[in-house]
N, C-alpha and C positions, 0 to 999 in steps of 0.2 A: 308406588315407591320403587320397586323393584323394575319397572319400565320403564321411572326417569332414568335408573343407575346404568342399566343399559344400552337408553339412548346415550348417555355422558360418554358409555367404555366408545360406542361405536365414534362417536364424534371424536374423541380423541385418536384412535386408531387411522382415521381418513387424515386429521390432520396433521399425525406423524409421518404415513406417507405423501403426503402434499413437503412436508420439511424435508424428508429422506430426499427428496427427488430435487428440490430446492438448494438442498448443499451436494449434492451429488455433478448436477450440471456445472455449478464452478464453487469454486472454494469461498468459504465464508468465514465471517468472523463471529462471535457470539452476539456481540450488538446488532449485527446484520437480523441475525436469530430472533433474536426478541424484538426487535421491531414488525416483522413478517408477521411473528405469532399473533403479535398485538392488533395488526390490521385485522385479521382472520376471530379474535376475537377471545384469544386465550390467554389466559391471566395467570395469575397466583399458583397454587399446587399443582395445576395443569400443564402450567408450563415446563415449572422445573420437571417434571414427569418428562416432557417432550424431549426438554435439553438434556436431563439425563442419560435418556434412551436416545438419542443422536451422539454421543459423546461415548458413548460404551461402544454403540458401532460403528464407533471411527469417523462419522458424518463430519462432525464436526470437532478441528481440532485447533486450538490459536498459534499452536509453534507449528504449525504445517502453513495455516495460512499465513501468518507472520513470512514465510522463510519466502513464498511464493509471491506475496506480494512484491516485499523487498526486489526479488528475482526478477519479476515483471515489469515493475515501473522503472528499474534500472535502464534493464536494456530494451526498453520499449521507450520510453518515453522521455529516458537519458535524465532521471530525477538524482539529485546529490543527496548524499545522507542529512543533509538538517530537514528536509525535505520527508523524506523517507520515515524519516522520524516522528513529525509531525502530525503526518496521516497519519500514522498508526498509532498513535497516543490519541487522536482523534477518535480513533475505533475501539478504544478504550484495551487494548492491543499491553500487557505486562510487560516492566522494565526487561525484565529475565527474556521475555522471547524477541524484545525490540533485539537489546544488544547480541542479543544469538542469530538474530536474522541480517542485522548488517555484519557481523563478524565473517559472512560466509562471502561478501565481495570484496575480492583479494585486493591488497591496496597498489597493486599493477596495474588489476584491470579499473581499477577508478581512477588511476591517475592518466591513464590514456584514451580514457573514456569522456576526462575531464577536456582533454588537451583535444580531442577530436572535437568536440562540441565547441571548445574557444576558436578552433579554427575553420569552423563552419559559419560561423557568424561572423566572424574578422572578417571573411573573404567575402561574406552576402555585405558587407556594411563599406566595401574595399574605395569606393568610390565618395565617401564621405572623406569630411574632414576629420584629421588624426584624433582630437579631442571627441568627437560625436561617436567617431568607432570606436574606443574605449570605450565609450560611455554606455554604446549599444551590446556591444559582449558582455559589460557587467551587467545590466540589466538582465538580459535572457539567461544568463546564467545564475544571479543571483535569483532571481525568479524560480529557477527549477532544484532553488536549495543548495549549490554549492557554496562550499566554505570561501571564506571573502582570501582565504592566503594561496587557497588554490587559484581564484580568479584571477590576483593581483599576478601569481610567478604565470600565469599563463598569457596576461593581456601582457608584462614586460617582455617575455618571451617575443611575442609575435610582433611588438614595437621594434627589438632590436633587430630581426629578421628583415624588416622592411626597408633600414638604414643599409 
């Protein structure tokens, strides 16, 4: 009895740091967490033990990775907040840290972040016809989650520009 308990502390202890080094490498979300655990084979009381002790050492925090995601898909991957949103309600990601992690992209830098992406695509699509290039900006852009009023003042925008 006292050998299984043992082997459990040991077993546990290795798979704390297999987690520590798991969210250490890149930032995670709690769902990320329990899915990991789950592969490796830890359940119930073990678990929470795990996340708890991840979560007191800072491993794991969801308004750190909320804020970093937001952060990352922004300017990496040029995603709009319905977007931004999405995935992270996906990651099962709290109202409180969604709206604090998009409240930290200034509505400057999204609105010219917006109007560079419109006009990257206007110009790849320059040689279509007028109708197909709208249709091809809103597409790509609605695709990556931008709001349909930003699309629309963007794709008028670059209509008028071409008159």
């Amino acid at each position: 009895m006292i050998l299984e308990v043992l082997e459990q502390s040991i077993h546990i202890k290795e798979v704390q740091k297999k987690l520590e080094h798991y969210c250490a490498y890149q930032e995670r979300c709690h769902l990320e967490v329990n899915q990991k655990l789950k592969q490796l084979g830890v359940f119930g009381n073990e678990m929470d033990t795990i996340i708890s002790h991840l979560i007191e050492q800072n491993y794991l925090n969801e308004t750190r990775f909320a804020e970093l995601f937001v952060k990352g898909k922004f300017n990496i991957k040029k995603w709009g907040k319905k977007k931004l949103i999405q995935e992270l309600k996906q990651r099962n990601i709290s109202d409180w840290n969604i709206k604090n992690a998009i409240k930290k992209i200034s509505d400057i830098d999204y609105w010219e972040s917006g109007k560079t992406l419109a006009e990257k695509f206007w110009k790849s699509n320059q040689n279509r016809p007028l109708p197909v290039q709208k249709k091809k900006v809103w597409n790509a852009m609605h695709y990556r989650g931008w709001e349909t009023e930003l699309i629309m003042e963007n794709i008028l925008r670059l209509e008028h520009q071409k008159e």
